[in-house]
ZADO-1210 file (C-alpha; in nm, 4 decimals, padded with zeros to 6 digits):
<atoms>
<atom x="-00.3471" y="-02.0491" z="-02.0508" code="UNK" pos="1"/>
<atom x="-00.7048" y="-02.1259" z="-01.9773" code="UNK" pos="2"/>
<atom x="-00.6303" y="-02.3745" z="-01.6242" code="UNK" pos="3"/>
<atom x="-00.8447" y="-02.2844" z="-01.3579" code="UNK" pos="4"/>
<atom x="-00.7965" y="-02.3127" z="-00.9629" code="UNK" pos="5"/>
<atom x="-00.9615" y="-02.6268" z="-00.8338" code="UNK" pos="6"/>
<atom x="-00.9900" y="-02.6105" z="-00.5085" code="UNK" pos="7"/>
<atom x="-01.3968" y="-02.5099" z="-00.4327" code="UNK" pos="8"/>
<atom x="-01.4511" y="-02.1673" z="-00.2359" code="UNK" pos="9"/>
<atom x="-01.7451" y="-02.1161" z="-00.0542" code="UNK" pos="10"/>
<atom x="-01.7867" y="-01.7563" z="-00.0832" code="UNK" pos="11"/>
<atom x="-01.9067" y="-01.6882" z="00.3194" code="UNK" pos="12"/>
<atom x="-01.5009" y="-01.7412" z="00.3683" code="UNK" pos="13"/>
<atom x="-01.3988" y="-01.4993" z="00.1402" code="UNK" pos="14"/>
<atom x="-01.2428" y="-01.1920" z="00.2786" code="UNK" pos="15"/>
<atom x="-01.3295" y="-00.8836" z="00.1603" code="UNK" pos="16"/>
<atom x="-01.0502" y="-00.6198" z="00.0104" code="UNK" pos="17"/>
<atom x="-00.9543" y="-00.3836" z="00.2554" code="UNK" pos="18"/>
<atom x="-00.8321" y="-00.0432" z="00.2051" code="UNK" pos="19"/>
<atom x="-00.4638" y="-00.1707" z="00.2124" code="UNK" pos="20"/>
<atom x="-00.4978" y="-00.4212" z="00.0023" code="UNK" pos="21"/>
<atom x="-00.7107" y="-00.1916" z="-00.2281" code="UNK" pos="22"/>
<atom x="-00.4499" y="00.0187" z="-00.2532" code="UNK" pos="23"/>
<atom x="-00.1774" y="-00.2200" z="-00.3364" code="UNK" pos="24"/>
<atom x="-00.4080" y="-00.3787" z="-00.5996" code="UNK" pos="25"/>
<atom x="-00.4854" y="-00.0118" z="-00.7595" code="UNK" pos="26"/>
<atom x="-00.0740" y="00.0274" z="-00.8373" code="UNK" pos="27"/>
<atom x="-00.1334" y="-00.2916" z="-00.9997" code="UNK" pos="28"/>
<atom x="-00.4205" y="-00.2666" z="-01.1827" code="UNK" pos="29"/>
<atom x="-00.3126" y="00.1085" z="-01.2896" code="UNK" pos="30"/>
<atom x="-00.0335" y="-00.0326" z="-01.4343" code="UNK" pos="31"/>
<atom x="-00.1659" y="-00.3111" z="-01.6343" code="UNK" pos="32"/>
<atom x="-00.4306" y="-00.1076" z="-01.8077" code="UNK" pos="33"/>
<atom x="-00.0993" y="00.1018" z="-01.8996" code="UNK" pos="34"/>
<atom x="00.0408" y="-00.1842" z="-02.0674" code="UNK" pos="35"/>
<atom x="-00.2495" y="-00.2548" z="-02.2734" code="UNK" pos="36"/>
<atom x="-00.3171" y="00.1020" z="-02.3798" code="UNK" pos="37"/>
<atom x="00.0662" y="00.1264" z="-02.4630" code="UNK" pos="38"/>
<atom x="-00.0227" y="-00.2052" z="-02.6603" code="UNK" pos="39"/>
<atom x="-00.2816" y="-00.1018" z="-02.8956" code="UNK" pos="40"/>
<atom x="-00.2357" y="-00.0281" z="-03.2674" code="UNK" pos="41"/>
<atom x="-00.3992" y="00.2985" z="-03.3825" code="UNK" pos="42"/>
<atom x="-00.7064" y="00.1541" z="-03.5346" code="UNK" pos="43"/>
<atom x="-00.8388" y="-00.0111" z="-03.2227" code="UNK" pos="44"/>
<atom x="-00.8704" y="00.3419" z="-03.0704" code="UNK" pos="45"/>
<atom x="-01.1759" y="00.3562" z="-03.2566" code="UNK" pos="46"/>
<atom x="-01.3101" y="00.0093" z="-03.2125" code="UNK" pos="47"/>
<atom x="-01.6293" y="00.0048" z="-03.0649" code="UNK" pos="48"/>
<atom x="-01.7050" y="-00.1312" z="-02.6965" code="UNK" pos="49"/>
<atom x="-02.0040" y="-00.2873" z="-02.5399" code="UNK" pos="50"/>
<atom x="-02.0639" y="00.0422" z="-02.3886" code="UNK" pos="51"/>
<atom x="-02.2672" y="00.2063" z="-02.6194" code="UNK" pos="52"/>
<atom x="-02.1800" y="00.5345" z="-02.5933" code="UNK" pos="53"/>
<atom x="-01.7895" y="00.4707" z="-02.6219" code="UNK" pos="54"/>
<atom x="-01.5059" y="00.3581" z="-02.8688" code="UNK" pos="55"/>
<atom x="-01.2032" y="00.2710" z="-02.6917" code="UNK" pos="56"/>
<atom x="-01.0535" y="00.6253" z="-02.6815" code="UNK" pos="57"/>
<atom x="-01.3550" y="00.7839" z="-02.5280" code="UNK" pos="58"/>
<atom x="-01.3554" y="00.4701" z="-02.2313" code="UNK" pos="59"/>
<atom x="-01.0175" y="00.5776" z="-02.1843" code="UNK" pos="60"/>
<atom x="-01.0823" y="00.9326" z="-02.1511" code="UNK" pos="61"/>
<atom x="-01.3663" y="00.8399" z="-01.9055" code="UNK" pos="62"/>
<atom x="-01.0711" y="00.6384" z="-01.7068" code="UNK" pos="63"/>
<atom x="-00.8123" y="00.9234" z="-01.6874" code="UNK" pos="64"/>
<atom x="-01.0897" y="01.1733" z="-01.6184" code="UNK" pos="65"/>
<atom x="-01.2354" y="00.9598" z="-01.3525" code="UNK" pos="66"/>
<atom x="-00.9189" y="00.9912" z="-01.2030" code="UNK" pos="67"/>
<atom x="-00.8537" y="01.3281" z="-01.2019" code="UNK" pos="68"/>
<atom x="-01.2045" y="01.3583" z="-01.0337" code="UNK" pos="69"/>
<atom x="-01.0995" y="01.1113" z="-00.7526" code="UNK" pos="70"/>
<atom x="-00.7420" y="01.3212" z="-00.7199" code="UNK" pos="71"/>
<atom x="-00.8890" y="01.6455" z="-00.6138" code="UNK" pos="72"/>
<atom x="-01.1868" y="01.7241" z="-00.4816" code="UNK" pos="73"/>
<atom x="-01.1913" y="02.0738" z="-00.6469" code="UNK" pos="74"/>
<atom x="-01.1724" y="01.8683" z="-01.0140" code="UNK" pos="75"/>
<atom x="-01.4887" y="01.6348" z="-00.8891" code="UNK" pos="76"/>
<atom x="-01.7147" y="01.9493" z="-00.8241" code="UNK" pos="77"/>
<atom x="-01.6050" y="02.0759" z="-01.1472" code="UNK" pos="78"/>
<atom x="-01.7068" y="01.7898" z="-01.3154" code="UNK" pos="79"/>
<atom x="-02.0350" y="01.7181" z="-01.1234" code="UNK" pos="80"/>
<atom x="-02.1402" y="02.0619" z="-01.1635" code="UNK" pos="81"/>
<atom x="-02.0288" y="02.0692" z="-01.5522" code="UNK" pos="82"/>
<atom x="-02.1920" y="01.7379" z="-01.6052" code="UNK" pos="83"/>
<atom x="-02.5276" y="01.8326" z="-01.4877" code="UNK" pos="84"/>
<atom x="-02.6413" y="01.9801" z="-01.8607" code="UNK" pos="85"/>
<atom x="-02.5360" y="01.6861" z="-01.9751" code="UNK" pos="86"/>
<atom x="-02.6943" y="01.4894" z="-01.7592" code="UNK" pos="87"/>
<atom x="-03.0523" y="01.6367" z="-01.8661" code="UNK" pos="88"/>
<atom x="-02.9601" y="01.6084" z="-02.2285" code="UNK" pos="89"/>
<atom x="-02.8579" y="01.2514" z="-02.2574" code="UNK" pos="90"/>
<atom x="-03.1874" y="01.1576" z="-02.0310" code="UNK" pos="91"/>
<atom x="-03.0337" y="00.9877" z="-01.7124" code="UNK" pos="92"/>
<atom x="-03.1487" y="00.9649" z="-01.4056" code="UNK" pos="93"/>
<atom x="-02.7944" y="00.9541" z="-01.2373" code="UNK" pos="94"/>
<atom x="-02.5524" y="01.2286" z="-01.2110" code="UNK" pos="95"/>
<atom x="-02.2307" y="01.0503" z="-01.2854" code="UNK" pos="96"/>
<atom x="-02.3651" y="00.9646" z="-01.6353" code="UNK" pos="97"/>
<atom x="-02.2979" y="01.3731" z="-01.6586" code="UNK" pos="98"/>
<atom x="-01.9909" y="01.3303" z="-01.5345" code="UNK" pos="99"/>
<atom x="-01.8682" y="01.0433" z="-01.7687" code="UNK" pos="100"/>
<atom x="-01.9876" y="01.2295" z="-02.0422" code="UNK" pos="101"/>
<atom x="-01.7863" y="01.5432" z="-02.0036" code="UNK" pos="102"/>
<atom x="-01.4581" y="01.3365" z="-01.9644" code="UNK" pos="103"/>
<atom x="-01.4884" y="01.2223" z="-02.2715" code="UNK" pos="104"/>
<atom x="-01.5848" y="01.5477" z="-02.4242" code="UNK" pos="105"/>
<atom x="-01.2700" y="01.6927" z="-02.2680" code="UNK" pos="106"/>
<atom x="-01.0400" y="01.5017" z="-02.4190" code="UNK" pos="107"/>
<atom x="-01.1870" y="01.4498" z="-02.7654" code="UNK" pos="108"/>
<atom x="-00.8937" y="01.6358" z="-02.9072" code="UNK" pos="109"/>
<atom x="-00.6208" y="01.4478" z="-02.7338" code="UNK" pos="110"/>
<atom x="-00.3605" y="01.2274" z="-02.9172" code="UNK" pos="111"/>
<atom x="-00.3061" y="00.8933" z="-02.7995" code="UNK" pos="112"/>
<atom x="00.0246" y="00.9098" z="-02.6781" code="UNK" pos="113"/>
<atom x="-00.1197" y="01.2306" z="-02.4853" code="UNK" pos="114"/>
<atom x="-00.4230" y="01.0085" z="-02.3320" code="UNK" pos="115"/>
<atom x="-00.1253" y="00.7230" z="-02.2050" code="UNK" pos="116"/>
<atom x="00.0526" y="01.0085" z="-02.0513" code="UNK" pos="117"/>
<atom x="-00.1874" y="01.1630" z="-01.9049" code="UNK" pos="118"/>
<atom x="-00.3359" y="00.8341" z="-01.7641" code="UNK" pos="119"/>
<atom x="-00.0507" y="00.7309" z="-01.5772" code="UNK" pos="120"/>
<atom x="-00.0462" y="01.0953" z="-01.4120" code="UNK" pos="121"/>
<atom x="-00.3629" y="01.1291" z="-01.3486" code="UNK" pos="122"/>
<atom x="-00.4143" y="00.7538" z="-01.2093" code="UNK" pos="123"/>
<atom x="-00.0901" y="00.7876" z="-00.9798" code="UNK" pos="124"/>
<atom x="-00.1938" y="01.1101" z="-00.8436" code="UNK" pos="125"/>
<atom x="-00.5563" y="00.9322" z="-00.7629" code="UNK" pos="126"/>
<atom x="-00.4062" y="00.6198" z="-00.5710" code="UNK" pos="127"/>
<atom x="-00.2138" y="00.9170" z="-00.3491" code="UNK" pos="128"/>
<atom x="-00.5264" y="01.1031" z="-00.2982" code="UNK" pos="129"/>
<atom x="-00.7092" y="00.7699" z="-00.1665" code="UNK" pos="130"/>
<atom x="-00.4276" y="00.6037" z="-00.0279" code="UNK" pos="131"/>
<atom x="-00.4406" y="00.9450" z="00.2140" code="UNK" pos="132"/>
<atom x="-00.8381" y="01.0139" z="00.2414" code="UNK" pos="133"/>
<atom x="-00.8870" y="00.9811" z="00.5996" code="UNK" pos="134"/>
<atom x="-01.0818" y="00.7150" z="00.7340" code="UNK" pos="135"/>
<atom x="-01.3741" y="00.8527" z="00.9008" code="UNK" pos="136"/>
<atom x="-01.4500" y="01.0674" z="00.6126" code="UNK" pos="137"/>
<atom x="-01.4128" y="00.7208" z="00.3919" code="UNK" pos="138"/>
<atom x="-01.7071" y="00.5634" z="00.6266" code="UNK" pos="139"/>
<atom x="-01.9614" y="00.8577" z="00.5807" code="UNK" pos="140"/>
<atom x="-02.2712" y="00.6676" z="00.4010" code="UNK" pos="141"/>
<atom x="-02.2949" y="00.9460" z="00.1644" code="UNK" pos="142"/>
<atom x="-02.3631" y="00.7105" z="-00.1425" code="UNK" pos="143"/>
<atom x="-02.6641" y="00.6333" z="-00.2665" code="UNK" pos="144"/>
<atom x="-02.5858" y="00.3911" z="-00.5748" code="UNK" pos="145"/>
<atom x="-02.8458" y="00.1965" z="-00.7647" code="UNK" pos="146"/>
<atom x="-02.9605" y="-00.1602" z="-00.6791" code="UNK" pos="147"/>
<atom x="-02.8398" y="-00.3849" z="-00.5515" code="UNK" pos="148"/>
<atom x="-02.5840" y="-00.1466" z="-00.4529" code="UNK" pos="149"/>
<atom x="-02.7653" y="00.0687" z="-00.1894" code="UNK" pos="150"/>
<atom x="-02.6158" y="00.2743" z="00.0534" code="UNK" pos="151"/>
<atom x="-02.2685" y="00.2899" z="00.0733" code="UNK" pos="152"/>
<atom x="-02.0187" y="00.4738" z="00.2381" code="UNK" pos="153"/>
<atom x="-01.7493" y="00.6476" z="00.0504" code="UNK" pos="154"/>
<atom x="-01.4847" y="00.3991" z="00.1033" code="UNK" pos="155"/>
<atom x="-01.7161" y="00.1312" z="-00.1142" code="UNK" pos="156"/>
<atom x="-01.5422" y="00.3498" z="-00.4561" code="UNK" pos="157"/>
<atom x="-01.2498" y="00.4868" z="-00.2759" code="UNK" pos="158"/>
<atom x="-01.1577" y="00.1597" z="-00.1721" code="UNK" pos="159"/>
<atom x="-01.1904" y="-00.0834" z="-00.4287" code="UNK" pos="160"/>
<atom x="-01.5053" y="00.0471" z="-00.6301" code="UNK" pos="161"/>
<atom x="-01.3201" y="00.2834" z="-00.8378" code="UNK" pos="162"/>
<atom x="-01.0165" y="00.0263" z="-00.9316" code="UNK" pos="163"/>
<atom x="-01.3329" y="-00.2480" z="-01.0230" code="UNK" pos="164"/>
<atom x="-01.4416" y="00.0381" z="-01.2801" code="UNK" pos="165"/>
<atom x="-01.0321" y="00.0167" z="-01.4517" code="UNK" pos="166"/>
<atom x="-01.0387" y="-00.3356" z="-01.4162" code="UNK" pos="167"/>
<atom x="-01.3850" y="-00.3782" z="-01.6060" code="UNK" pos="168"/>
<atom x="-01.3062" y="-00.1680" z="-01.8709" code="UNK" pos="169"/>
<atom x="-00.9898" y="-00.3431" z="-01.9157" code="UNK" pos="170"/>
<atom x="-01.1728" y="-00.5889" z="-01.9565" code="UNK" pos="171"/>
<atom x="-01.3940" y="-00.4153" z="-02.2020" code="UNK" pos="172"/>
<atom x="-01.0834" y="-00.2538" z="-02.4163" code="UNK" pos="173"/>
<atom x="-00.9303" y="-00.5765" z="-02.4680" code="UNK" pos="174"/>
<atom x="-01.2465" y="-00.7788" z="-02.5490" code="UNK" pos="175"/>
<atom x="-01.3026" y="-00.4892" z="-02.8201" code="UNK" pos="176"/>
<atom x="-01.0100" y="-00.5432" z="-02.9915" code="UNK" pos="177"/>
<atom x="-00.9784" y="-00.8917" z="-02.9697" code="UNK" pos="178"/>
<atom x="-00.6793" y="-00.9275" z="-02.7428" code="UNK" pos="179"/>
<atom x="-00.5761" y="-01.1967" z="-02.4874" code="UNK" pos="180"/>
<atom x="-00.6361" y="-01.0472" z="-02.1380" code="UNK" pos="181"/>
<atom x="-00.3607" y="-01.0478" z="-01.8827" code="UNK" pos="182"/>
<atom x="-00.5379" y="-01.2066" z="-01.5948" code="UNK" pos="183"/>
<atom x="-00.3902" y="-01.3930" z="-01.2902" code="UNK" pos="184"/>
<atom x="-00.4806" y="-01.5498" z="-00.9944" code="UNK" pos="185"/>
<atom x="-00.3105" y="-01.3223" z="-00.7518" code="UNK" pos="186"/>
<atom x="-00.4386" y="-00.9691" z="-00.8462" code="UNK" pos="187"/>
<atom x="-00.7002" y="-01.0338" z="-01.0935" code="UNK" pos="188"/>
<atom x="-00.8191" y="-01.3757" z="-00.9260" code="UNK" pos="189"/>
<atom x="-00.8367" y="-01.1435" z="-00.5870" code="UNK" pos="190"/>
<atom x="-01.0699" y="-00.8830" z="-00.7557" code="UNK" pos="191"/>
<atom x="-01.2684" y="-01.1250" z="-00.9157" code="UNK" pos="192"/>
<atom x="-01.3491" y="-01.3223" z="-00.5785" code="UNK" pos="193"/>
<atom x="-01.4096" y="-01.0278" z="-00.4090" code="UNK" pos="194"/>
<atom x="-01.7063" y="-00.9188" z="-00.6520" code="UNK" pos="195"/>
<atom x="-01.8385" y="-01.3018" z="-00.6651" code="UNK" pos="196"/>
<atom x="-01.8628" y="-01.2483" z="-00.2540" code="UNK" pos="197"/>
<atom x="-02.0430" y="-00.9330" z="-00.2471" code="UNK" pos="198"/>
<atom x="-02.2756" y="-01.0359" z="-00.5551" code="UNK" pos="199"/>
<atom x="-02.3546" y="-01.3274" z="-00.3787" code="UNK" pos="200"/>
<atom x="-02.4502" y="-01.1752" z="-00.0276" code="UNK" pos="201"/>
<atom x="-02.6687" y="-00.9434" z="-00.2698" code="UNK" pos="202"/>
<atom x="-02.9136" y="-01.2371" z="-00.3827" code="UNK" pos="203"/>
<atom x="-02.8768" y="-01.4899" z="-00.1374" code="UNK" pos="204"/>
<atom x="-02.9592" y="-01.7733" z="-00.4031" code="UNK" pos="205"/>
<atom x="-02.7419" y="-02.0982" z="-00.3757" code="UNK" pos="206"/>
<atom x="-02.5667" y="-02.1641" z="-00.6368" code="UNK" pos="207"/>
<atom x="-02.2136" y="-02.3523" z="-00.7746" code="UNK" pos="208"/>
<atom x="-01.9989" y="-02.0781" z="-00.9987" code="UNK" pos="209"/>
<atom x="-01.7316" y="-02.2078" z="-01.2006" code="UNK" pos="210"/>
<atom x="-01.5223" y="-02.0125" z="-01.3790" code="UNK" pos="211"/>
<atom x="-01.2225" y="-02.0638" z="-01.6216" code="UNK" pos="212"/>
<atom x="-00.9190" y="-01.9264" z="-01.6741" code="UNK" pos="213"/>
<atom x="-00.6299" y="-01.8353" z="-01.4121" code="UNK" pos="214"/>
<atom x="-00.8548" y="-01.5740" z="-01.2257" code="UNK" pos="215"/>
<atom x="-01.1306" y="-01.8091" z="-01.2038" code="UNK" pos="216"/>
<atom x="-01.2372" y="-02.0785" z="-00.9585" code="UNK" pos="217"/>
<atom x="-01.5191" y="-02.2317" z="-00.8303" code="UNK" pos="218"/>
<atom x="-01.7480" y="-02.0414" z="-00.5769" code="UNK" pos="219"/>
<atom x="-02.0045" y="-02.2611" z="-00.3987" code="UNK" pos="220"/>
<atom x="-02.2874" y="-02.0877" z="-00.1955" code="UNK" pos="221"/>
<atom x="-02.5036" y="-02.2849" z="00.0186" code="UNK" pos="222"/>
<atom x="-02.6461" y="-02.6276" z="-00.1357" code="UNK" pos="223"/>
<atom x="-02.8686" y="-02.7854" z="-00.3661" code="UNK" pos="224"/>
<atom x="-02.8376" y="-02.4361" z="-00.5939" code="UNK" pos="225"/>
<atom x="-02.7791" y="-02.3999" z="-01.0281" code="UNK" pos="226"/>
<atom x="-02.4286" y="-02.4828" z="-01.1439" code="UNK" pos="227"/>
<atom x="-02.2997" y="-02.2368" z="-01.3665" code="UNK" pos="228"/>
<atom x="-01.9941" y="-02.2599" z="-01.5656" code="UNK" pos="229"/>
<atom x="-01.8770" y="-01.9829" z="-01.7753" code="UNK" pos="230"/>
<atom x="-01.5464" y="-01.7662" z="-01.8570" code="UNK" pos="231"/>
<atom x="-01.4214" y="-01.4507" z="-01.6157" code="UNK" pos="232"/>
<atom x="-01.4930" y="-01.2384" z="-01.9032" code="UNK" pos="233"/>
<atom x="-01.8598" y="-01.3509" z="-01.9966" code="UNK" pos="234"/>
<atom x="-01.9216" y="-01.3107" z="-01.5731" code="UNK" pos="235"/>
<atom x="-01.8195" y="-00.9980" z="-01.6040" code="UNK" pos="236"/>
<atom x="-02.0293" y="-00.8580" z="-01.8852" code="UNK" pos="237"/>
<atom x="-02.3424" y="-01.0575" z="-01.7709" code="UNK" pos="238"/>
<atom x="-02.2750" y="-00.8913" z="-01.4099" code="UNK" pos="239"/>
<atom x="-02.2183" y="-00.5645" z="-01.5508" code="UNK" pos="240"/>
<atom x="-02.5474" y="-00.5997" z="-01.8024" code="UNK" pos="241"/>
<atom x="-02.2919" y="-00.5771" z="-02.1149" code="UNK" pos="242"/>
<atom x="-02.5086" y="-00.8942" z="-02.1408" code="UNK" pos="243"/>
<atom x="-02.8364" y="-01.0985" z="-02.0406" code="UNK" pos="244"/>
<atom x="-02.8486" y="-01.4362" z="-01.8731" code="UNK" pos="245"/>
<atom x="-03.1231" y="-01.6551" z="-01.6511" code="UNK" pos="246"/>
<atom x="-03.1172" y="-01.7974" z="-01.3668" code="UNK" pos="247"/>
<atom x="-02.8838" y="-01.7237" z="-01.0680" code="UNK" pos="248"/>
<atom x="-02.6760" y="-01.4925" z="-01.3476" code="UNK" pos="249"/>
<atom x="-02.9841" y="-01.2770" z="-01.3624" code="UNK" pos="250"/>
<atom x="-02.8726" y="-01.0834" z="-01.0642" code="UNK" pos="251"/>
<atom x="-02.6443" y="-00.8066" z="-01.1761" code="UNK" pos="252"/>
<atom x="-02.3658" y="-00.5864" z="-00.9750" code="UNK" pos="253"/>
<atom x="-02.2649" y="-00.2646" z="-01.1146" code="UNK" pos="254"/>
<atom x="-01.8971" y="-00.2627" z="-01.1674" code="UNK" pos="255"/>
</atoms>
């Protein structure tokens, strides 16, 4: 089904996900990337994505170790500090590219029945851990993220940041292997507004954003601006830099 909502949003009335609702929407979106990785046939493990670096089984291993990192704050210093080798030797300036790296390397020997266990372990154990991190440590600006990102406090990944990364690369996986996404208005429509509200406060151009599908719409920001029409998907990937555009699209938001 390709329908998308008519009604026109203009994205100053958005409201943004709170932690509450970013929790509720992590249990779903946890469980839908389940469903596709129980879904996938055993060659499109090794289909390439648009990440360069990563076949599908290594962007899940970056998912479930992700996780683990967000579930204990022991595993995330473990990471960061065993990532930081790896951070010099692949070149990048940012320390989570380390990270990344390692939790693929980590699980390079797992089977895939043991990566679809282990991700619904390690991603329920996560939700807990954020679900409980108290708030005033969750609104210590100790982020400092690239542009147009900023500085953030920690709830900006805790939140919803972290469940945006799943959702992407759910994305990602099923555009890889060629497979119909499971989008909806109600959690992935939610996610999806949410980004085009902060992307827009990010550029400030005006603009008219259509998009297709059930998790689409049409997002209006001030007047007079470039009408865009495009699919959720091909947003996503020009947002995320899996892809170029011009004009308004030009602006990217890490996701």
């Amino acid at each position: 089904m390709n329908e998308t909502p008519t009604a026109t949003i203009d994205v100053t009335s958005i409201t943004r996900i709170d932690h509450d609702e970013a929790m509720r929407i992590t249990a779903v979106e946890n469980r839908k990337l389940g469903e596709l990785l129980e879904a996938l046939r055993p060659p499109d493990w090794s289909t390439p994505t648009e990440c360069t670096r990563w076949d599908v089984r290594a962007m899940v291993a970056h998912l479930i170790g992700s996780a683990a990192s967000q579930a204990s704050p022991r595993e995330f210093l473990c990471q960061k500090r065993g990532g930081a080798p790896i951070c010099k030797e692949l070149g990048s300036p940012f320390w989570w590219d380390g990270m990344n790296e390692l939790q693929v390397r980590e699980r390079a020997g797992a089977t895939t029945e043991q990566l679809i266990s282990e991700w619904a372990a390690a991603s329920a154990k996560a939700l807990t851990a954020r679900t409980k991190l108290p708030r005033p440590f969750a609104r210590l600006k100790l982020l400092n993220l690239p542009a147009p990102v900023g500085r953030q406090p920690l709830s900006y990944l805790f939140d919803i940041g972290f469940t945006r990364d799943v959702w992407t690369h759910r994305i990602d996986i099923a555009h890889a292997v060629g497979r119909e996404i499971d989008h909806d208005a109600a959690h992935d429509g939610r996610i999806l507004a949410d980004i085009v509200a902060e992307w827009a406060a990010t550029h400030g151009e005006p603009f008219t954003l259509v998009l297709d599908g059930p998790a689409g719409g049409t997002f209006v920001q001030g007047s007079g601006g470039e009408e865009v029409h495009a699919g959720v998907v091909d947003f996503v990937r020009t947002l995320s830099e899996r892809t170029t555009a011009e004009g308004v699209l030009r602006h990217p938001l890490p996701l």
